[in-house]
C-alpha positions as CSV (number, residue, x, y, z in Angstrom):
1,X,-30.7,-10.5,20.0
2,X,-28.2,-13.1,21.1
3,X,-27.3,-14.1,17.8
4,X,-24.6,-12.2,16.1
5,X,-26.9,-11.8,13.0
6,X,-29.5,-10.0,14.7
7,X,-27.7,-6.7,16.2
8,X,-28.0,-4.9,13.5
9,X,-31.6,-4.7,13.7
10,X,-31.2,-3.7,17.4
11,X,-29.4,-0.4,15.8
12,X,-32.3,0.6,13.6
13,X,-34.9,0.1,16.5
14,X,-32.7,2.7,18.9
15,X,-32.0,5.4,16.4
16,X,-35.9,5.1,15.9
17,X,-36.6,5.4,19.6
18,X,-34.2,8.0,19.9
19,X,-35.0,10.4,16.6
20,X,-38.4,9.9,18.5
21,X,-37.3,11.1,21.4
22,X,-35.5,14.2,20.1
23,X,-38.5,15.4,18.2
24,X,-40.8,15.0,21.0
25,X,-38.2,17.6,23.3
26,X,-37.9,19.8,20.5
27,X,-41.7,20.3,20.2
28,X,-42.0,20.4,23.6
29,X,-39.3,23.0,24.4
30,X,-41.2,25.3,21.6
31,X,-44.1,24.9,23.4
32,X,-42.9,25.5,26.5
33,X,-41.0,28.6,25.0
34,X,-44.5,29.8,23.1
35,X,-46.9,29.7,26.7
36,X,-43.7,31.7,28.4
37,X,-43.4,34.4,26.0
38,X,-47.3,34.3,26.5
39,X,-47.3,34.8,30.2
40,X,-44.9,37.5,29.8
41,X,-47.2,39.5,27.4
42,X,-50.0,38.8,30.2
43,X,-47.8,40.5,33.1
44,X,-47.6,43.4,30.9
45,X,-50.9,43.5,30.4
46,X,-51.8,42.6,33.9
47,X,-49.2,45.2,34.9
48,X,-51.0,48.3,32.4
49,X,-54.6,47.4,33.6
50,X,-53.1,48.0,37.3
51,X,-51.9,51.0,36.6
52,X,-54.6,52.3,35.0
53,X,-57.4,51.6,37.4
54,X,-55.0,51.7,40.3
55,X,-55.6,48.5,41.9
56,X,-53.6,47.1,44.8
57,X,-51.2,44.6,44.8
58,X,-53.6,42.2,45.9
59,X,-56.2,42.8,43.4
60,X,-53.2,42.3,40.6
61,X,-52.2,39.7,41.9
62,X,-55.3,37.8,41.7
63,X,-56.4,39.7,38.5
64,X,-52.8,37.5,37.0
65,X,-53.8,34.6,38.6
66,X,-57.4,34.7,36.6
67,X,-55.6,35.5,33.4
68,X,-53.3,32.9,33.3
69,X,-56.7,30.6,34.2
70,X,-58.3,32.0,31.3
71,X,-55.5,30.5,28.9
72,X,-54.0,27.9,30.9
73,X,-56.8,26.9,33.1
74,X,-59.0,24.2,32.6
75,X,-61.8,25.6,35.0
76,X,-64.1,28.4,34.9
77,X,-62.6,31.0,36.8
78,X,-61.9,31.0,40.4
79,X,-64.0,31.1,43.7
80,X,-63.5,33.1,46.9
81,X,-61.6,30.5,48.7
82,X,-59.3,29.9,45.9
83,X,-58.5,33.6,46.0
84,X,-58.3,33.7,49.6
85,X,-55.6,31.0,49.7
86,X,-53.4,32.3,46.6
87,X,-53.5,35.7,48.5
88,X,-53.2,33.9,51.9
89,X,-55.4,35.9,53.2
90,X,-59.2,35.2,55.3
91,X,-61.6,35.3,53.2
92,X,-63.6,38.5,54.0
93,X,-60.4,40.2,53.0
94,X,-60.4,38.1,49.6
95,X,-64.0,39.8,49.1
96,X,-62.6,43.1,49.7
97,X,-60.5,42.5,47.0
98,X,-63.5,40.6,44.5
99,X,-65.1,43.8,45.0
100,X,-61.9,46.1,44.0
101,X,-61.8,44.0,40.5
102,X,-65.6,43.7,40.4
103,X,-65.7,47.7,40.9
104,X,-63.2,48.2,38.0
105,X,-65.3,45.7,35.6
106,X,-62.5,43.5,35.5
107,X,-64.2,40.2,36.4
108,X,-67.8,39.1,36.0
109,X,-69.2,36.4,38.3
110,X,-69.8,33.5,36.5
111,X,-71.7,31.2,39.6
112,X,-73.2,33.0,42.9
113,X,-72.5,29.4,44.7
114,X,-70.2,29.0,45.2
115,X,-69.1,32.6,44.3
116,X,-66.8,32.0,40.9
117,X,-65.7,34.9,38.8
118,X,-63.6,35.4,35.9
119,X,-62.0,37.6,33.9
120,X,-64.0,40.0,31.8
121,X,-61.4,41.7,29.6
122,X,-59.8,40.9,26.4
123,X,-56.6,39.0,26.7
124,X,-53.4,39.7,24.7
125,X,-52.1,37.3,22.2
């Protein structure tokens, strides 16, 4: 690099790196723009199921929380005590609230221990 001669090279190497770069941010802000527009058709839909079974606001909120697990998630639902800390609430309340979604048939249990449940409807595209 110290040699005259040689700094051209170092030019082709940087606009490499950086065309790199570039593409790597552009794919990445379309797939960042792709799981938003995707979240916002889940609130909808998360928004329509709540009105039509008249849940409370904390069974939507956890019935949005297991939706977004379903596409974003990497596990197989959630348990009691992850629902009883996203609601910050104890966790018999959190199983007053299991129940509420479990009456509507909006979950489905997929281990009893511990207790990990799902969500059991289809989910919008």
């Amino acid at each position: 690099m110290e040699n005259p001669l040689n700094h051209g090279e170092l030019t082709f190497f940087v606009q490499t790196l950086l065309d790199c770069v570039a593409q790597a941010q552009t794919e990445l802000i379309e797939r960042l723009t792709q799981q938003l527009n995707r979240l916002g058709r889940l609130s909808a839909h998360c928004d329509d199921l709540g009105r039509e079974h008249r849940l409370s606001e904390h069974a939507r909120q956890t019935l949005f929380a297991l939706m977004q697990e379903a596409v974003f998630g990497s596990r197989d639902g959630m348990t009691l005590d992850d629902t009883a800390q996203h609601l910050q609430l104890s966790k018999q309340s959190a199983r007053k609230t299991v129940e509420e979604l479990e009456r509507a048939g909006l979950i489905t249990f997929t281990k009893r221990r511990p207790l990990t449940f799902a969500y059991a409807g289809e989910l919008p595209e």
